[in-house]
MARBA-3410 file (N, C-alpha, C, O; in Angstrom, 1 decimal):
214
149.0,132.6,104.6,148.9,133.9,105.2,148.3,133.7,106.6,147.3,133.1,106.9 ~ 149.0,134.2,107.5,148.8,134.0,109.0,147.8,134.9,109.5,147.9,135.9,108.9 ~ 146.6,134.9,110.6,146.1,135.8,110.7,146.1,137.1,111.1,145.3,138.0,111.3 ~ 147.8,137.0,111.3,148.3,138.3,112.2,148.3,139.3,110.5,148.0,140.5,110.2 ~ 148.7,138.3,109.8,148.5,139.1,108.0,147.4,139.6,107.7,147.4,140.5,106.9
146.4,139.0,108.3,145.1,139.7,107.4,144.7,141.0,108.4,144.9,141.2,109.5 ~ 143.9,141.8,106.9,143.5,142.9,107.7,141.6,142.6,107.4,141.0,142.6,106.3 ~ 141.0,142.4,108.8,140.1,141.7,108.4,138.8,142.8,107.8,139.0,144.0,107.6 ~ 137.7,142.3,107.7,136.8,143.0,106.4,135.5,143.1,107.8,135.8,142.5,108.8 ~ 134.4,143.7,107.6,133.4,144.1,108.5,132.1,144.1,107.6,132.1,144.2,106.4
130.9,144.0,108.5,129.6,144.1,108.1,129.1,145.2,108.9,129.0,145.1,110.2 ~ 128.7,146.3,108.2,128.0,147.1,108.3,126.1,147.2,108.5,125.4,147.3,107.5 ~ 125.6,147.1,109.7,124.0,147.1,109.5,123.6,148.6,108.8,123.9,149.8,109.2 ~ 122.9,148.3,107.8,122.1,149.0,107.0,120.5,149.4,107.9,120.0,150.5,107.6 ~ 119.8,148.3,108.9,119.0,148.7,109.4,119.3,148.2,110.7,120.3,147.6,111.0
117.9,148.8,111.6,118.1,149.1,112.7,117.4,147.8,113.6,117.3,147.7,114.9 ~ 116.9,146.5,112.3,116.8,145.0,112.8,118.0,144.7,112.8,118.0,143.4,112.9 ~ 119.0,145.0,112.7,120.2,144.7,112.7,121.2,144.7,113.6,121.8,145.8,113.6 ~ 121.8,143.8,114.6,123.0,143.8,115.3,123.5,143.2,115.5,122.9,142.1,115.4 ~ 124.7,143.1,115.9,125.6,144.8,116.1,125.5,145.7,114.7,125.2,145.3,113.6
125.9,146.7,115.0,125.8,147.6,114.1,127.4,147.6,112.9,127.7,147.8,111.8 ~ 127.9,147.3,114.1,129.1,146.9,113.1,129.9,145.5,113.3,129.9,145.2,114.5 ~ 130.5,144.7,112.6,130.9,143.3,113.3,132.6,143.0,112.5,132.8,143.0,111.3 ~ 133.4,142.8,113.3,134.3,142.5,112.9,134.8,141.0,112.5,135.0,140.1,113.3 ~ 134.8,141.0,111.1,134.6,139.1,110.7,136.0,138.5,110.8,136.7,138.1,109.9
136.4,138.6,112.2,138.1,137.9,112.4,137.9,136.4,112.5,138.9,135.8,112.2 ~ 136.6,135.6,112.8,136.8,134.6,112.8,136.8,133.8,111.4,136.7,134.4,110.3 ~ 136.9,132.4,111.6,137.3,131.6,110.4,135.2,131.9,109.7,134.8,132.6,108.8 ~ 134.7,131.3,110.3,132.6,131.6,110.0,132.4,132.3,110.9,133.0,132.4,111.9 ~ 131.2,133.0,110.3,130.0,133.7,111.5,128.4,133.6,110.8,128.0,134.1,109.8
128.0,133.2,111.3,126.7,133.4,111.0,125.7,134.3,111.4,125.8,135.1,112.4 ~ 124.7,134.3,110.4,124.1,135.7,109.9,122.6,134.7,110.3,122.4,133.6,109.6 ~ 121.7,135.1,111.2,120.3,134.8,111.1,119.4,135.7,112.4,119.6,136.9,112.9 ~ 118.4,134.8,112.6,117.3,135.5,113.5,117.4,134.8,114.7,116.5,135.2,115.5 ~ 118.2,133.8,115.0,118.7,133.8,116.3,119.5,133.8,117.2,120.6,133.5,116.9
119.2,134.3,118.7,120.0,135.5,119.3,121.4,134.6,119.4,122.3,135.1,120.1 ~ 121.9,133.3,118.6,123.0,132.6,119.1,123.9,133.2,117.7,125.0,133.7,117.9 ~ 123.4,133.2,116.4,124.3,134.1,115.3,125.1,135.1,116.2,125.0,135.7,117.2 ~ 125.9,135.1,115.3,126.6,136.4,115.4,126.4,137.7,115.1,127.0,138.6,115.8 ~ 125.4,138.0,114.1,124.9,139.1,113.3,122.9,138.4,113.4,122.4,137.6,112.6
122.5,139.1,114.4,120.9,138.9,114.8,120.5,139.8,113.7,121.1,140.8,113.3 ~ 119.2,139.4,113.0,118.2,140.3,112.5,117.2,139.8,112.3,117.0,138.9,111.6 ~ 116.3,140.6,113.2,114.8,140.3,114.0,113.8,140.8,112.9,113.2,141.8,113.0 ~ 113.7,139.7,111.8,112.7,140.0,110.9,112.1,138.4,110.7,112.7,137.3,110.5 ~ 110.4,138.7,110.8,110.0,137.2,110.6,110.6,136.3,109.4,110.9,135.1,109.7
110.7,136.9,108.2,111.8,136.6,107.0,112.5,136.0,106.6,112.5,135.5,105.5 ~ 113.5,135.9,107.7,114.7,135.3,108.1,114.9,134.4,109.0,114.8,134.5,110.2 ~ 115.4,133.3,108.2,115.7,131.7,109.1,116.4,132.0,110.0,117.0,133.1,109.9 ~ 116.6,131.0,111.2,117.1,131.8,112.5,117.9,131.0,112.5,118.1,130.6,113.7 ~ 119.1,130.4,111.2,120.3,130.3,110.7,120.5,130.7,109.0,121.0,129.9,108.3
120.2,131.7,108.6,120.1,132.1,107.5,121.4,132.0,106.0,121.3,131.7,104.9 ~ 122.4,132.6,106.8,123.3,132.5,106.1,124.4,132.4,106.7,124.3,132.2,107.9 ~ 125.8,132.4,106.1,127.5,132.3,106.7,128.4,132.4,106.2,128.7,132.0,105.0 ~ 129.2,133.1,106.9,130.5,133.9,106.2,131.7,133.2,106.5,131.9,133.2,107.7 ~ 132.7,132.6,105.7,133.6,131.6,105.9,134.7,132.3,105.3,134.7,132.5,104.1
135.5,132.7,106.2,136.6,133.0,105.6,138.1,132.3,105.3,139.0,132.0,106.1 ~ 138.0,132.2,104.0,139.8,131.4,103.2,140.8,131.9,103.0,141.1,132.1,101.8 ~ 141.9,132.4,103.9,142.5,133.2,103.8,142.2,135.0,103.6,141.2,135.2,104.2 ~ 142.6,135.9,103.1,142.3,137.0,102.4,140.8,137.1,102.3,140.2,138.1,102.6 ~ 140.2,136.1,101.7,138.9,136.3,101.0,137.7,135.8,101.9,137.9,135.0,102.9
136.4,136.2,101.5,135.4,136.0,102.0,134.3,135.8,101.5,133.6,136.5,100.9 ~ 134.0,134.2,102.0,132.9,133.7,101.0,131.6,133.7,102.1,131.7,133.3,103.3 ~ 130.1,134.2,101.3,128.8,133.9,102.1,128.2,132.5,101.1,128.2,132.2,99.9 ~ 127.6,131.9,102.4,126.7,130.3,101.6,125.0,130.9,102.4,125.0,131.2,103.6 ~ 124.2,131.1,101.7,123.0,130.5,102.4,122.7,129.1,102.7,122.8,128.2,101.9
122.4,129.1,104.1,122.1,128.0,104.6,121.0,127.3,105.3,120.7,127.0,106.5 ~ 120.4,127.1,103.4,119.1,126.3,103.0,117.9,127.5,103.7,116.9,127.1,104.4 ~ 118.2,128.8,103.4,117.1,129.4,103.9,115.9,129.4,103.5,116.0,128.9,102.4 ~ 114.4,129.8,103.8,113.4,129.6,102.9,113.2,130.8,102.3,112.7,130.7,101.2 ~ 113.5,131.8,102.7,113.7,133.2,101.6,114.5,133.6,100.8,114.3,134.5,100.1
115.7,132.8,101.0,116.9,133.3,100.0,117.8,134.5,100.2,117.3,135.6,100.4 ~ 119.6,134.4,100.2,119.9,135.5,100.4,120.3,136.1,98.8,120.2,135.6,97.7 ~ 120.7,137.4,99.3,121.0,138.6,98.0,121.9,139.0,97.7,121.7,140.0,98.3 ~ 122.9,139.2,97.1,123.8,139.9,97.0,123.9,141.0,96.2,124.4,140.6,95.1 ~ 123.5,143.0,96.4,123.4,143.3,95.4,122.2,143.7,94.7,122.0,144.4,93.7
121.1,142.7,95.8,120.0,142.6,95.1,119.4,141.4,93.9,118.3,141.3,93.4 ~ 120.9,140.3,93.9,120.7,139.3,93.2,120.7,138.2,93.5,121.8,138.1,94.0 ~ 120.2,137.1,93.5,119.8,136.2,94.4,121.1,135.1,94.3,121.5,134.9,93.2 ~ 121.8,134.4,95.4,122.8,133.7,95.3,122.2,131.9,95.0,121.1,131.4,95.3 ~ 123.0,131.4,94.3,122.6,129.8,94.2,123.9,128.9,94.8,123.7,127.7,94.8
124.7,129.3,95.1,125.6,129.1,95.7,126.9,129.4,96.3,126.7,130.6,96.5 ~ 128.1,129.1,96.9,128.9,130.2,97.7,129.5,131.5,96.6,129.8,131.5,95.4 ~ 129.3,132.5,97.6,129.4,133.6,96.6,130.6,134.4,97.2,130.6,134.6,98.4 ~ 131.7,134.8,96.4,133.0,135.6,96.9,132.6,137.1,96.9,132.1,137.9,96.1 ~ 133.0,137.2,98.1,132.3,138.5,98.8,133.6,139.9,98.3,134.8,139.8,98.4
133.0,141.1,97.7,133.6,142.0,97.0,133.3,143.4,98.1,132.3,143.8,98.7 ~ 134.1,143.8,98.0,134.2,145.4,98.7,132.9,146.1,98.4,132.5,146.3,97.3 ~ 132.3,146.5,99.5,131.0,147.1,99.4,130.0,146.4,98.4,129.5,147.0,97.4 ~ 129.7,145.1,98.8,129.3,144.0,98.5,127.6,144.7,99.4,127.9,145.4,100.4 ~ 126.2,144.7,99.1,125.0,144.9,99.6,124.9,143.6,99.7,125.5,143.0,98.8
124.2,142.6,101.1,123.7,141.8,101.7,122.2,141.7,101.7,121.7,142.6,102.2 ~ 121.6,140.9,101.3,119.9,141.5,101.6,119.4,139.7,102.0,119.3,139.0,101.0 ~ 119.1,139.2,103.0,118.5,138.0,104.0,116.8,138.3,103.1,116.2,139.3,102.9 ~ 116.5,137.1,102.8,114.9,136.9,103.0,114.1,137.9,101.8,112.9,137.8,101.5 ~ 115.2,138.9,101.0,114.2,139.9,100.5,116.0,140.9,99.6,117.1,141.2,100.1
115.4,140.8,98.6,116.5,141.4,97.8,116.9,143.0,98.7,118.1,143.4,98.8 ~ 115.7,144.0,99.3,116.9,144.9,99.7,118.3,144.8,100.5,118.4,143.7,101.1 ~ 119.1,145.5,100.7,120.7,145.6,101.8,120.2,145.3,102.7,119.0,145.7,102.9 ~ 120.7,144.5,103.5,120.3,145.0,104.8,121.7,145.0,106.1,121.7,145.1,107.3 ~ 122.8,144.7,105.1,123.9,144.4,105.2,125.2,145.0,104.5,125.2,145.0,103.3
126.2,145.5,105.1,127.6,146.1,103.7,128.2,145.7,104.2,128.3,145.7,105.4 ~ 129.1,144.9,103.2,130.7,144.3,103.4,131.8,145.3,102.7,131.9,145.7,101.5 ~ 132.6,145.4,103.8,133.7,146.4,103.4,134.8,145.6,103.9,134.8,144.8,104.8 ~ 135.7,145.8,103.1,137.2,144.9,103.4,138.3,146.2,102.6,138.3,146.9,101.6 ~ 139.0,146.1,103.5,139.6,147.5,104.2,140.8,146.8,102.7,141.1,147.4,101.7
141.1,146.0,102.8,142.3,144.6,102.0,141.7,144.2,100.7,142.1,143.1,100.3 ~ 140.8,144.7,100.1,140.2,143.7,98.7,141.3,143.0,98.0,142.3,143.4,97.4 ~ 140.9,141.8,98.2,142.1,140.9,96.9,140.9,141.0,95.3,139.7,140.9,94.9 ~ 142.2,141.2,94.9,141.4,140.8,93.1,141.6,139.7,93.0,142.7,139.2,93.0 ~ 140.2,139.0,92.7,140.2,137.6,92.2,141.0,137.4,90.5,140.9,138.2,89.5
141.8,136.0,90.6,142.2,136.2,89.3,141.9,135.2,88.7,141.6,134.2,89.3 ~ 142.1,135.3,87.4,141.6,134.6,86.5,141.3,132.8,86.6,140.4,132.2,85.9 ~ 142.1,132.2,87.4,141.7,130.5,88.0,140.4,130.5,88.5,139.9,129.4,88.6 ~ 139.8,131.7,88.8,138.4,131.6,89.8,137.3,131.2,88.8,136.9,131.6,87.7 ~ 137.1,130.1,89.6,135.8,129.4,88.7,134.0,130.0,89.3,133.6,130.1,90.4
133.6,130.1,88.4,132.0,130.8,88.4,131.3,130.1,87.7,131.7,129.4,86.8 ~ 129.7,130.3,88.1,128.7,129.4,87.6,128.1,130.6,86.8,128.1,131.6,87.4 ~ 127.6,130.5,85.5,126.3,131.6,85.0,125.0,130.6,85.3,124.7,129.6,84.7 ~ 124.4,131.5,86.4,123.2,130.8,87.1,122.0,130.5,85.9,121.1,129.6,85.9 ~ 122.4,131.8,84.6,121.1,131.8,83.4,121.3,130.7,82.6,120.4,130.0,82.4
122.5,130.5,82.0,123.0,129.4,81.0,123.4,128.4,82.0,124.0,127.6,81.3 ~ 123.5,128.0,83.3,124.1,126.7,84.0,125.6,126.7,83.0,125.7,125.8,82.2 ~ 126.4,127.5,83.3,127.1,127.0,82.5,128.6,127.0,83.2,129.0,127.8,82.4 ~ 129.5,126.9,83.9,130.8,127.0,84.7,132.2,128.1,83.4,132.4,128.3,82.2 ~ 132.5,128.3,84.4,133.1,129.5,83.7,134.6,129.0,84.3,134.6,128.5,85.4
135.9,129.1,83.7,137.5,129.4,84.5,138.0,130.4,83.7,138.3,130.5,82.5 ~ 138.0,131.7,84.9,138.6,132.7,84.1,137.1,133.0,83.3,136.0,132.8,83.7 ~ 137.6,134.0,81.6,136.9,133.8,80.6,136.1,133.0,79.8,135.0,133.1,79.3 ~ 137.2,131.9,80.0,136.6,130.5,79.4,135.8,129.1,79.8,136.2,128.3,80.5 ~ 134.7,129.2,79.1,133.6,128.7,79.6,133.7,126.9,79.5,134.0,126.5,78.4
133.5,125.8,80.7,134.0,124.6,80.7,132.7,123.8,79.7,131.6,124.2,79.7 ~ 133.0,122.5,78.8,132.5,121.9,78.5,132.3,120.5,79.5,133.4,119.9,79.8 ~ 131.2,120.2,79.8,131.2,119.5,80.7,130.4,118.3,80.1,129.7,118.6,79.1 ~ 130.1,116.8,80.5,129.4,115.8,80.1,128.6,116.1,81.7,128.9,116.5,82.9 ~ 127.3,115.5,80.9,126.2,115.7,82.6,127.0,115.0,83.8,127.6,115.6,84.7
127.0,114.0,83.7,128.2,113.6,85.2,129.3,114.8,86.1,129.4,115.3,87.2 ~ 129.9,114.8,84.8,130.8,116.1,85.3,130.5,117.3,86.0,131.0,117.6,87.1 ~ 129.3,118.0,85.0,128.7,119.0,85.5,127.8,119.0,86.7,127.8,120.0,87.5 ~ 127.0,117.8,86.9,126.7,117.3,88.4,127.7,117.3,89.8,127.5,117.6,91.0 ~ 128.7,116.7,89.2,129.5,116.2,90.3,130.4,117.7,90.8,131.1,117.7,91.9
130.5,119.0,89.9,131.2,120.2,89.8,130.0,120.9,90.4,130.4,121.9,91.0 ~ 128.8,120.7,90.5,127.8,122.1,90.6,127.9,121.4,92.2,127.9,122.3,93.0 ~ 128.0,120.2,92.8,127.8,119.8,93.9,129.1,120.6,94.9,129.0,121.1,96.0 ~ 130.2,120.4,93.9,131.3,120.3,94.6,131.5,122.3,94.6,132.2,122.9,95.4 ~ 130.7,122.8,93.6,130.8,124.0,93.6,129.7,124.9,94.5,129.5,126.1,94.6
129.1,123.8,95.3,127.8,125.1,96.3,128.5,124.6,97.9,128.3,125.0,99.0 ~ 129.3,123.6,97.5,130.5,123.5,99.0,131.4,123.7,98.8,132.2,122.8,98.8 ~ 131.8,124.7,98.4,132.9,125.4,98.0,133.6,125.4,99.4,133.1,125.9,100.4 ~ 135.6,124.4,99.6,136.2,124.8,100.4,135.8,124.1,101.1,136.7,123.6,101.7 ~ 134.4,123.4,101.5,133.7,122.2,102.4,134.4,120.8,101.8,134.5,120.8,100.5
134.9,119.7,102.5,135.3,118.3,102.2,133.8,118.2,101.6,132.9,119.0,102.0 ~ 133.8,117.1,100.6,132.5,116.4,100.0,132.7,115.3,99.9,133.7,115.1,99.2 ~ 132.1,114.1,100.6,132.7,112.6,100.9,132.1,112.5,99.5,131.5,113.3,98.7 ~ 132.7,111.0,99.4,133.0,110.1,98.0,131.4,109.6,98.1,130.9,108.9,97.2 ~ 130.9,110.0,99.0,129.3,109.1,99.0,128.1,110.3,98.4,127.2,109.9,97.7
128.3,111.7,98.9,127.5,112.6,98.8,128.4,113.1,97.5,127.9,114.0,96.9 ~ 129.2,112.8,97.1,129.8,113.4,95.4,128.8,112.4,94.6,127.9,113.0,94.0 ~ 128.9,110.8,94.6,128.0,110.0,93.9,126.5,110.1,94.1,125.8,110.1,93.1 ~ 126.2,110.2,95.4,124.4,110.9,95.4,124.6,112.5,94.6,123.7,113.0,94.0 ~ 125.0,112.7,94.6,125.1,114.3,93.7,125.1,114.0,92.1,124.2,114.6,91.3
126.1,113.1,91.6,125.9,112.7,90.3,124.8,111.5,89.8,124.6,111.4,88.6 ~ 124.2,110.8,90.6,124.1,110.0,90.5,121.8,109.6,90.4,120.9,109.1,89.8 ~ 122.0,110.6,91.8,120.9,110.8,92.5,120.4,109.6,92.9,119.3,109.1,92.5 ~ 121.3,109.0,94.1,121.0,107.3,94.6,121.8,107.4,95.8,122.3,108.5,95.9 ~ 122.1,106.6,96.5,123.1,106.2,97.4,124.2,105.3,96.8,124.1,104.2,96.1
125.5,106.0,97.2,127.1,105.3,96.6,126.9,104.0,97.0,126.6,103.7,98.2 ~ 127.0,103.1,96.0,127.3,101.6,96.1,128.8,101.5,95.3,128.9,101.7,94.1 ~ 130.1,100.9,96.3,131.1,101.4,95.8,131.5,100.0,95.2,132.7,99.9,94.9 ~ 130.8,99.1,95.0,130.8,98.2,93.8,130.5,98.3,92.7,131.1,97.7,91.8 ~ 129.5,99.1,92.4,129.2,99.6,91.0,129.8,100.9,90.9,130.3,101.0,89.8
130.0,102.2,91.6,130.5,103.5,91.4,131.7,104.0,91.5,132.0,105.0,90.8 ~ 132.6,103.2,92.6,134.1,103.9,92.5,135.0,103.7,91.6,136.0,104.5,91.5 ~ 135.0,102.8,90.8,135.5,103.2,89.5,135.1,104.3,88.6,135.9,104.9,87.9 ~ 133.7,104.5,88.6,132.4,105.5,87.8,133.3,107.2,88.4,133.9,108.0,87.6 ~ 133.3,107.3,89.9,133.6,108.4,90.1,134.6,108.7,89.9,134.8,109.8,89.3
135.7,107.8,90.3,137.0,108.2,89.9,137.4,108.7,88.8,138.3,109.5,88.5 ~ 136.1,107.7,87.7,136.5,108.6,86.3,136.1,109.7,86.2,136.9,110.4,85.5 ~ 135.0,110.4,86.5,134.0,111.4,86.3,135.3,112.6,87.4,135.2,113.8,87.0 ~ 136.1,112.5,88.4,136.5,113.5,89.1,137.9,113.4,88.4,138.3,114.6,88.2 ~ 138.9,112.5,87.8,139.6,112.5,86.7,139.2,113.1,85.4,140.3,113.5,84.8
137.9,113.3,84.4,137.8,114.1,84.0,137.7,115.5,83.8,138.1,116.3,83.0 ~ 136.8,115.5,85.1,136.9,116.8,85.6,138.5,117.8,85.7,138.8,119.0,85.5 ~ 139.1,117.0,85.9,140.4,117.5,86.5,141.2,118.0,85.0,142.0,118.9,84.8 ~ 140.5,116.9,84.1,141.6,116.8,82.6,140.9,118.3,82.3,141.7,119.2,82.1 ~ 139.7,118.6,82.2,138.7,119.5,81.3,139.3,121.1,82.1,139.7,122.2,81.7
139.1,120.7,83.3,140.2,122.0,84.3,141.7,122.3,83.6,142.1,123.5,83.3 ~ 142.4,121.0,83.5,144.2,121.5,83.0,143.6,122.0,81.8,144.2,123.1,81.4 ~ 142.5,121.6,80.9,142.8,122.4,79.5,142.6,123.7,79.0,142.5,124.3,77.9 ~ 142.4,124.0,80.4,141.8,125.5,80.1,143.0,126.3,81.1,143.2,127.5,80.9 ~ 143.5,125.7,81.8,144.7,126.4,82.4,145.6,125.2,82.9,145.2,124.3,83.6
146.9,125.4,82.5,147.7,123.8,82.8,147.2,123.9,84.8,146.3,123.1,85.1 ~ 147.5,124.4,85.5,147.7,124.2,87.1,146.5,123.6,87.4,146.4,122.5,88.0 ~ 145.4,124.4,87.1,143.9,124.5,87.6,142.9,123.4,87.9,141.7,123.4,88.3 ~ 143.9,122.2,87.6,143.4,121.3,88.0,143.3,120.7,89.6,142.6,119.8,90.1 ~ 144.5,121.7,90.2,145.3,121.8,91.5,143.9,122.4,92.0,144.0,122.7,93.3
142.4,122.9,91.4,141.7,123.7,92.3,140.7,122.0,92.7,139.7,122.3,93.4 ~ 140.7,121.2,92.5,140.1,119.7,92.9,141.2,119.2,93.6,142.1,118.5,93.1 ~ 141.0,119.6,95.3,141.5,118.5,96.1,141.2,116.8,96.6,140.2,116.4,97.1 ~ 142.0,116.2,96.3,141.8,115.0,96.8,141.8,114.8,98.4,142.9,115.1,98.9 ~ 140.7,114.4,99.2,141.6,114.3,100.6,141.3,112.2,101.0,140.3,111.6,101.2
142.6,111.9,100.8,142.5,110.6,100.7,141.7,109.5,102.2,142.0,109.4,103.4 ~ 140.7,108.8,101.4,140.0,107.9,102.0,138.6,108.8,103.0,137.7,108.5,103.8 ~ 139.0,110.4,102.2,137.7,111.2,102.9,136.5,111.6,101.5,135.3,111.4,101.3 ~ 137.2,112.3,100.8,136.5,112.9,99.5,137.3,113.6,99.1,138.5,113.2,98.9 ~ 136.6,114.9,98.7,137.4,116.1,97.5,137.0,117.2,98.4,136.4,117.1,99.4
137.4,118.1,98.1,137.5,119.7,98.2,137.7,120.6,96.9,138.8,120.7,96.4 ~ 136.5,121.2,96.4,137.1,122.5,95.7,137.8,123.7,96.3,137.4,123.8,97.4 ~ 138.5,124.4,96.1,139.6,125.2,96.6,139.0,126.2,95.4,138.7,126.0,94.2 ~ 139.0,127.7,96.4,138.8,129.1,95.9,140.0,129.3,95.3,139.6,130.1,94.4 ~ 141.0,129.2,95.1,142.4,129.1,94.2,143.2,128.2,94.5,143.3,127.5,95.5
144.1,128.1,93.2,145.2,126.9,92.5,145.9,126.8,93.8,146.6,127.7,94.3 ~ 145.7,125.5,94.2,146.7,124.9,94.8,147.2,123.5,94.5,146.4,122.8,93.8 ~ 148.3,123.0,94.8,148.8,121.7,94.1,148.8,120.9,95.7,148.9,121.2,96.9 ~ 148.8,119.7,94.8,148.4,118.4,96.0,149.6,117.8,96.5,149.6,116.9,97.4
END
């Protein structure tokens, strides 16, 4: 979808630390913090002065906190990783109240391929159906799942599962298996969905917010 296709989505300030008052999110990111170089300023001690970011994938729109020391909200509920932003979605920086509304004029319904974490049970979700994962897997998915859409080199996927630095004499066979299973445990819960673990050859992987084939 071309950008002339999208009809893009906006953030509304809820307070008056807040500006602009209204922001039109046409670009690909925008950042959300407390200094005056963001896009979206909000002048509260609170708030890292790169706090959070809005990345948009086509249609849809995802926020990552980024590594703030207060934590963002969504809703009022605290994010652990990228989170797919929903029509009149509440924003809250540093402190669970709003201090932010996302409105998207175009809401896509997410469908059923969209993979989710239950932050209470750690548990990954496709669709309804909840993935069984071996610790490797589930390491190397929770990594690959808080850079969502971000490349993840073959070195920071194995420090992710691993918790060491990639030595590709002992690991690249290790990984290869662990991102090959991954992929098998994905088809069996939906044949495509395996297509949502990109390969990008001699760089890393990519999780993909929906099924795409390689």
């Amino acid at each position: 979808m071309s950008d002339a296709e999208i009809s893009f989505a906006r953030l509304i300030a809820l307070s008056d630390d807040a500006t602009p008052g209204e922001f039109l999110l046409s670009g690909r990111e925008h950042t959300i913090g407390r200094s005056p170089l963001c896009d979206i300023v909000i002048s509260r001690s609170n708030i890292s002065r790169i706090h959070a970011r809005i990345v948009r994938e086509g249609p849809r729109y995802l926020i990552h906190d980024s590594g703030s020391a207060n934590g963002t909200f969504i809703n009022g509920q605290p994010i652990s990783g990228p989170h797919l932003l929903n029509n009149h979605d509440g924003i809250g920086l540093g402190a669970p109240g709003d201090l932010l509304r996302f409105l998207d004029p175009d809401p896509t319904v997410v469908t059923s391929s969209r993979l989710r974490l239950d932050d209470r049970t750690q548990t990954f979700f496709l669709g309804s159906q909840s993935l069984s994962l071996p610790p490797n897997q589930f390491r190397l998915l929770s990594h690959l799942y808080r850079h969502l859409g971000d490349l993840c080199t073959r070195e920071a996927c194995a420090e992710a599962v691993w918790g060491r630095d990639y030595d590709p004499g002992m690991d690249a066979e290790a990984l290869d298996k662990a991102v090959s299973g991954l992929r098998s445990a994905l088809r069996r819960i939906e044949d495509d969905a395996a297509g949502l673990l990109q390969t990008r050859r001699g760089m890393g992987y990519v999780l993909m917010t929906t099924i795409s084939t390689e």
